[in-house]
C-alpha positions as CSV (number, residue, x, y, z in Angstrom):
1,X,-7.2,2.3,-46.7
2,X,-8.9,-0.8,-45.2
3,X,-11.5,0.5,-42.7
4,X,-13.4,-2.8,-41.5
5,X,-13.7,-3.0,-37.5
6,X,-11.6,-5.8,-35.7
7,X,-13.6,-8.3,-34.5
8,X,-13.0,-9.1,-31.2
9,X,-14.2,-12.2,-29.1
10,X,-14.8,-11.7,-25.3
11,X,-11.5,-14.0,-24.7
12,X,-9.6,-11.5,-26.4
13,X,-11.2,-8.6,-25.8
14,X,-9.5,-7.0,-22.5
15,X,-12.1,-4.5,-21.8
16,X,-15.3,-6.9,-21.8
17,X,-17.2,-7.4,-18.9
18,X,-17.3,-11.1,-19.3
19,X,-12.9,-10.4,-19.1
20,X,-12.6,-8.0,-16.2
21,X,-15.2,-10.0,-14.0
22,X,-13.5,-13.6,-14.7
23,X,-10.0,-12.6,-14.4
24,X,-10.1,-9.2,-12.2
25,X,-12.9,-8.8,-10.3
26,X,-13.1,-12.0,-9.3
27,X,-9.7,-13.2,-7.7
28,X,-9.7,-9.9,-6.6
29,X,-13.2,-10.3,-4.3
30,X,-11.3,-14.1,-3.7
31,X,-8.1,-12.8,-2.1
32,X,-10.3,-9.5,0.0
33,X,-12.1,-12.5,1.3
34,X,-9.1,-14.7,2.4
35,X,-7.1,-11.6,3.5
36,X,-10.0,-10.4,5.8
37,X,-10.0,-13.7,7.6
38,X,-6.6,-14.3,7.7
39,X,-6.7,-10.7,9.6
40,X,-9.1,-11.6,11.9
41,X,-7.8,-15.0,12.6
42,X,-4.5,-13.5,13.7
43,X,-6.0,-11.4,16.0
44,X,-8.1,-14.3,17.4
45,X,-4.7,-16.2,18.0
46,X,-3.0,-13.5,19.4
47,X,-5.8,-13.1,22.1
48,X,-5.8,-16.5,22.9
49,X,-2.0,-16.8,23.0
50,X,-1.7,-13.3,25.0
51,X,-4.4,-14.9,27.2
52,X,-2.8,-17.8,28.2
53,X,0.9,-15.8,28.8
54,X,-1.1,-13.6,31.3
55,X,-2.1,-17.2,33.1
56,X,1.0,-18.2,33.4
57,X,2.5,-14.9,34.4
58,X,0.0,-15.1,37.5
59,X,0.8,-19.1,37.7
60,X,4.5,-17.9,38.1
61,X,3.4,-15.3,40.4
62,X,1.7,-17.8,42.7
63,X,4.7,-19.6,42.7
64,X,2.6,-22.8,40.9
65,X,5.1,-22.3,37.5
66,X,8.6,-21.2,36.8
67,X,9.1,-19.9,33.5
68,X,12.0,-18.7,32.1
69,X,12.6,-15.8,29.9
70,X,14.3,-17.8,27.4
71,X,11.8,-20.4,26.7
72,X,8.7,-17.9,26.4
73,X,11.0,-15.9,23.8
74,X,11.9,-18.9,22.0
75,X,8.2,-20.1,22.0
76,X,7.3,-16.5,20.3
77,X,10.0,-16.8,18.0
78,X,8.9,-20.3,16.6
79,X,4.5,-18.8,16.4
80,X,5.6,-15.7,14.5
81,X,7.6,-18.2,12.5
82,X,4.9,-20.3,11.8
83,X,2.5,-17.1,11.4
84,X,4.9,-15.7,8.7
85,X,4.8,-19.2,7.1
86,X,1.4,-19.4,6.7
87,X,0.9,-16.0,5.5
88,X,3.1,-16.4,2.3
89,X,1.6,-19.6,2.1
90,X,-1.8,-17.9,1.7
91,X,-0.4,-15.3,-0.9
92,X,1.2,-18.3,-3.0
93,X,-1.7,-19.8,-3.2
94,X,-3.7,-16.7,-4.4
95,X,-1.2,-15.6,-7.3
96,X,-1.8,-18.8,-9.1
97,X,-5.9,-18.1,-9.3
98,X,-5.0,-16.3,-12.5
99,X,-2.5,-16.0,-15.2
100,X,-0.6,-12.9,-13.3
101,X,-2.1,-13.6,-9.8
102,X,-1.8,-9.9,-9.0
103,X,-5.4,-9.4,-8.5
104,X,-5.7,-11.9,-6.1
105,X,-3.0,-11.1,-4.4
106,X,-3.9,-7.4,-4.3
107,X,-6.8,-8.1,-2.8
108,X,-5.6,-10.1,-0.1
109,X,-3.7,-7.2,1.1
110,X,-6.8,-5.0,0.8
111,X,-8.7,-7.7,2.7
112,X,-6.1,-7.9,5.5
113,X,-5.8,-4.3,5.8
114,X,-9.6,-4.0,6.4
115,X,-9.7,-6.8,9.0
């Protein structure tokens, strides 16, 4: 029985520092990052856009606008839209940083769950 050790380079070994960090640890840090202010962004926006619904609720109630139901539902319809687009957007983007992309991607849910 041959009992010489396997030589292993850090490419292929899968438990090497040099590994984990490049193709785990890092995307992984990458996506947290992007996920955390993607959370935070979204709660900036919805401020602002809840902000200026109250100003035109008290415009309306100052008879200086007329809004009508249908068009503020419509207008929310077409920002969650475009909220929904840009998220999967962001989430593409982040599974091609690696090979699998599901580090990155895992940490831009952990990273949007934190913010």
């Amino acid at each position: 029985m041959n009992e010489t050790p396997l030589q292993t380079t850090p490419e292929t070994d899968l438990f090497s520092a040099d590994f984990l960090l490049g193709n785990v640890g890092a995307p992984f840090i990458i996506g947290a990052a992007v996920g955390f202010f993607a959370k935070k962004m979204l709660k900036f926006a919805l401020f602002i856009g809840g902000a200026a619904i109250v100003m035109m609720f008290v415009g309306e109630y100052y008879n200086i606008i007329n809004i009508s139901d249908v068009q503020l539902q419509s207008a929310a319809e077409t920002v969650a839209k475009g909220a929904k687009d840009s998220g999967s957007f962001l989430v593409d983007r982040l599974t091609r940083i690696t090979s699998k992309g599901v580090s990155a991607a895992g940490g831009f849910f952990v990273g949007f769950k934190f913010g």
